[in-house]
N, CA, C and O atoms as CSV, one atom per row, in Angstrom:
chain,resi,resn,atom,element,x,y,z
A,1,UNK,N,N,13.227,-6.105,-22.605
A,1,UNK,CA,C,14.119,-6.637,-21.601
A,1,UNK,C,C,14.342,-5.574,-20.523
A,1,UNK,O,O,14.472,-4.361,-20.689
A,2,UNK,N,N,14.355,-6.148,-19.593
A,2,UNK,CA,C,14.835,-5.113,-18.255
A,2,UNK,C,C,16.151,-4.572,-17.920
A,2,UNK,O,O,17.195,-5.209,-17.783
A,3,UNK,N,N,15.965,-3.307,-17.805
A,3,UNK,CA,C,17.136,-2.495,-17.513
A,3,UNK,C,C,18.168,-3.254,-16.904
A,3,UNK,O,O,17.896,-4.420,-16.616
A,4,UNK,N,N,19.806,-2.620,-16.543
A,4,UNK,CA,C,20.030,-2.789,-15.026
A,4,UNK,C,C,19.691,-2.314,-14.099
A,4,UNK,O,O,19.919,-2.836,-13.007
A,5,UNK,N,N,19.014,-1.128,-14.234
A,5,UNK,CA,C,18.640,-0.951,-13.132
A,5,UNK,C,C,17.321,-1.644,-12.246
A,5,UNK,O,O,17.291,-2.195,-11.146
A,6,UNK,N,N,16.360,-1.377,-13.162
A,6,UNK,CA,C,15.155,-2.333,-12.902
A,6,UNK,C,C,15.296,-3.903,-12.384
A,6,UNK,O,O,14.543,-4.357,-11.523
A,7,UNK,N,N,16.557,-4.829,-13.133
A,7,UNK,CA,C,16.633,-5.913,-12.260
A,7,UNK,C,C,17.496,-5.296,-11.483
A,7,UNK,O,O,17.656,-6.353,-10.874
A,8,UNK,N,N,18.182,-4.593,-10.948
A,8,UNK,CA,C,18.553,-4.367,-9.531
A,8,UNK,C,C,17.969,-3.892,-8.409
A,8,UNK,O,O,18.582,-3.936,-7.343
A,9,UNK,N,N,16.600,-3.330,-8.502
A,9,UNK,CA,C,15.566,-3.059,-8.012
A,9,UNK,C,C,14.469,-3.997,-7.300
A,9,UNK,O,O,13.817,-3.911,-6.259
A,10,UNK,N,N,14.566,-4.909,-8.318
A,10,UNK,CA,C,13.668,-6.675,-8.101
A,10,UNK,C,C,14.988,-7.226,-7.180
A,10,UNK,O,O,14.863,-7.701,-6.051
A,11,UNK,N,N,15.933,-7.106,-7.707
A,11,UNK,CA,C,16.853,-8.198,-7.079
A,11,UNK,C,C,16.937,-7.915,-5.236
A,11,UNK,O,O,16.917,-8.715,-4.300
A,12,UNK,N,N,17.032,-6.468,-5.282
A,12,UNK,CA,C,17.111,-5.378,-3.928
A,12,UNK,C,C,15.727,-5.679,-3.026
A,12,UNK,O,O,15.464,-5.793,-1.829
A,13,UNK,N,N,15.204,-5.723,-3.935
A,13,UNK,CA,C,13.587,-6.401,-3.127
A,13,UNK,C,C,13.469,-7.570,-3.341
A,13,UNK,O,O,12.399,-7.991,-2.900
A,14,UNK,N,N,13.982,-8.202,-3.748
A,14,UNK,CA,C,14.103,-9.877,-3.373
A,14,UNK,C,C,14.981,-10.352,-2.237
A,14,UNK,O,O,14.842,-11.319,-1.487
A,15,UNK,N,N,16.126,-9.222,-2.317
A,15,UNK,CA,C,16.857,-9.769,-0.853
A,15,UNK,C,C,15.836,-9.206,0.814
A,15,UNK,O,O,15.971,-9.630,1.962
A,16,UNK,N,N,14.741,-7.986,0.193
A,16,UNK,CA,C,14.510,-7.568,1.816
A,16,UNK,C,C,13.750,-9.131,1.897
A,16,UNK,O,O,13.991,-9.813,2.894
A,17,UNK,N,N,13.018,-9.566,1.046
A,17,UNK,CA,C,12.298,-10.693,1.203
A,17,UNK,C,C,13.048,-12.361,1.094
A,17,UNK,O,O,12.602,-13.349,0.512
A,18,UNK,N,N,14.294,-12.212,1.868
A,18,UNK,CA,C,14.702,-12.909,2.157
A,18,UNK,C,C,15.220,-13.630,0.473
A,18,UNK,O,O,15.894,-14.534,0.966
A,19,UNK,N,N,15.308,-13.760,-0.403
A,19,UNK,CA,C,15.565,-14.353,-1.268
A,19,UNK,C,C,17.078,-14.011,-2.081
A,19,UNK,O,O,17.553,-12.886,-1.924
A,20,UNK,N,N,17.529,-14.632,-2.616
A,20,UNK,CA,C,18.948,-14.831,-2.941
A,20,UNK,C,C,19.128,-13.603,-4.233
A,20,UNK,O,O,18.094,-13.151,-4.724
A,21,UNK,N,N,20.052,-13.266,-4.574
A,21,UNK,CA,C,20.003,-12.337,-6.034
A,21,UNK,C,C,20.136,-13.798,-7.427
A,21,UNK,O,O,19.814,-13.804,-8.615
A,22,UNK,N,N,20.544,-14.499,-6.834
A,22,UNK,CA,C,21.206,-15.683,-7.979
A,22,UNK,C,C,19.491,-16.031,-8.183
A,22,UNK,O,O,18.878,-15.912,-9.243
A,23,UNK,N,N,18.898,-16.507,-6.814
A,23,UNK,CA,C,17.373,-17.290,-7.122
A,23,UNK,C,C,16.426,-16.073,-7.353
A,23,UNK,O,O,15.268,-16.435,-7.139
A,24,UNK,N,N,16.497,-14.823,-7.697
A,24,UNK,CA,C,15.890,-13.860,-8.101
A,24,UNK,C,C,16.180,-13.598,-9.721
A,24,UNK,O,O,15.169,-13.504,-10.418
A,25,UNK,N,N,17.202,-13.499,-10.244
A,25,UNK,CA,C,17.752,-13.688,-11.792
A,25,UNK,C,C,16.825,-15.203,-12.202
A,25,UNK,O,O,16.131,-15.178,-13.218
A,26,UNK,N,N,16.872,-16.323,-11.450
A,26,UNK,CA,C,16.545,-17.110,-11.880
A,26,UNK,C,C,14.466,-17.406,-12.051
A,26,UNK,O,O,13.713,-18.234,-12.564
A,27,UNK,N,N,14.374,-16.254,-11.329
A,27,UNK,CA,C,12.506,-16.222,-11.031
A,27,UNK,C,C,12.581,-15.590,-12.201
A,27,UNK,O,O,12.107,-16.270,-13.111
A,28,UNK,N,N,13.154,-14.140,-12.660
A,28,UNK,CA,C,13.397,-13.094,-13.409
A,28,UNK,C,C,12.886,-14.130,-15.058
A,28,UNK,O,O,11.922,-13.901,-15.788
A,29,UNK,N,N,13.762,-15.056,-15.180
A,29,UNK,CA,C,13.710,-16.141,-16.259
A,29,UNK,C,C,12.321,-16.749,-16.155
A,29,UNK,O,O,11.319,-16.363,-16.757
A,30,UNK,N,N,12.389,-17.472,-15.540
A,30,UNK,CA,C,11.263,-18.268,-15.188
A,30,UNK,C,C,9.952,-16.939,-15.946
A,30,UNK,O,O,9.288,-16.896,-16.982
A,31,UNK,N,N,10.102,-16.129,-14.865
A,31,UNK,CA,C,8.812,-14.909,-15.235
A,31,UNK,C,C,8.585,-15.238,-16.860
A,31,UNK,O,O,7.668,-15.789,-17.469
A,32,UNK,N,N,9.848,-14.641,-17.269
A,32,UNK,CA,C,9.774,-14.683,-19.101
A,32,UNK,C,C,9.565,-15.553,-19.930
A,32,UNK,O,O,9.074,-15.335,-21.038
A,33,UNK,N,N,9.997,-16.925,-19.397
A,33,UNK,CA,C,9.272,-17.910,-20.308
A,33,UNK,C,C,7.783,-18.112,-20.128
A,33,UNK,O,O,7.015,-18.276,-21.076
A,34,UNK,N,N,7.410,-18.091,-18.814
A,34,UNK,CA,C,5.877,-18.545,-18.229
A,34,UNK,C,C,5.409,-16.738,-19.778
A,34,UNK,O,O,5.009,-16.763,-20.942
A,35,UNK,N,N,5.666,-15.920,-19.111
A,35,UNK,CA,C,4.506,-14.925,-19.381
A,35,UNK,C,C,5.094,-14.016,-20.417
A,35,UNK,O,O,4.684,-12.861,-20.532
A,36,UNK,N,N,5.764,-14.360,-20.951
A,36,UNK,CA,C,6.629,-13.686,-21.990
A,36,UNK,C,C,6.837,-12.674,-21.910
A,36,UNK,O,O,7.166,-12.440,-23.073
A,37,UNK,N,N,6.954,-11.384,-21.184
A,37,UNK,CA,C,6.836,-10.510,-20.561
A,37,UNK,C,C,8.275,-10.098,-19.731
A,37,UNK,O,O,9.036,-11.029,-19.468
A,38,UNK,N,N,8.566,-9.039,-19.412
A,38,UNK,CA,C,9.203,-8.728,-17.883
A,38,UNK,C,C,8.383,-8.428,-16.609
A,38,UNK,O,O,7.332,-7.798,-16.494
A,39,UNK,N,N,9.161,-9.059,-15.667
A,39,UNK,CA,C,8.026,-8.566,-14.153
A,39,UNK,C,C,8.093,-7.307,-14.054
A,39,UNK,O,O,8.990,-6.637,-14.566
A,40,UNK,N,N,7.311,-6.930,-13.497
A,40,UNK,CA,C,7.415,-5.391,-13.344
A,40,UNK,C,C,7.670,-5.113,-11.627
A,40,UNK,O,O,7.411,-3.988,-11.201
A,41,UNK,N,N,8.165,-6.135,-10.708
A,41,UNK,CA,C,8.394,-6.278,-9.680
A,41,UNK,C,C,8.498,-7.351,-8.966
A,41,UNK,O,O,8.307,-8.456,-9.473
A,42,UNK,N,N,8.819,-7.193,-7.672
A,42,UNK,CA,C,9.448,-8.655,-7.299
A,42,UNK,C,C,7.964,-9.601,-7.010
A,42,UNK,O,O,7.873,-10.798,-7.283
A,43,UNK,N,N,6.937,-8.823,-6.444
A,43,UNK,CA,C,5.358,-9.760,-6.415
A,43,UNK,C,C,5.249,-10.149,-7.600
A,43,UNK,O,O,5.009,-11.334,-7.829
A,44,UNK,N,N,5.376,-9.381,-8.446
A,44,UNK,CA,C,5.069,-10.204,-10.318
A,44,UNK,C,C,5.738,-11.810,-10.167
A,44,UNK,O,O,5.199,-12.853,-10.538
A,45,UNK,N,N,7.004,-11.661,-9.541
A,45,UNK,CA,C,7.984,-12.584,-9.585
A,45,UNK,C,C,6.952,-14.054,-8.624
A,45,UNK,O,O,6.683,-15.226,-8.888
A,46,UNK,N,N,6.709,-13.261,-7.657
A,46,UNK,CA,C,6.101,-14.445,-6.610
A,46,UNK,C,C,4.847,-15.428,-7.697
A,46,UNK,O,O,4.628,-16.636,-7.599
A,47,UNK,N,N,4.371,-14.723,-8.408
A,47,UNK,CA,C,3.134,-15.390,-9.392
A,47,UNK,C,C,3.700,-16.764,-10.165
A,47,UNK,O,O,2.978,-17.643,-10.635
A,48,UNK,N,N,5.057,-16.741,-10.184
A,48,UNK,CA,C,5.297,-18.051,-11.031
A,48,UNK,C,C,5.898,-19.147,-9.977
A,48,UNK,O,O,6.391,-20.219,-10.328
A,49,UNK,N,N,5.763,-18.659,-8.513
A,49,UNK,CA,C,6.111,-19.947,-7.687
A,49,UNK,C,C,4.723,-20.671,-6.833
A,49,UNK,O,O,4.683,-21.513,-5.935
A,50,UNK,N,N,3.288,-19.670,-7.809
A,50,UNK,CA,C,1.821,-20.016,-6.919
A,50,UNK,C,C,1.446,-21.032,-8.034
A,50,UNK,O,O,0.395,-21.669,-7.960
């Protein structure tokens, strides 16, 4: 599971890229069920909305 800091890092780079912290927690999820895994960044994140 990801730090706090690490999701505050994704979340921090989800807002330069325009995206919400609430709809970033919620990619964060998404990530983990699709790939069972943690993202290891906010592009990891973009892979489960292609």
């Amino acid at each position: 599971m990801l730090s706090l800091s690490e999701n505050d890092n994704i979340i921090k780079e989800g807002e330069r890229h325009g995206v919400s912290p609430e709809r970033t927690l919620e990619l964060i999820n998404l990530f983990r069920r699709t790939y069972r895994s943690d993202p290891g960044d906010f592009s990891m994140l973009l892979e489960v909305l292609e």
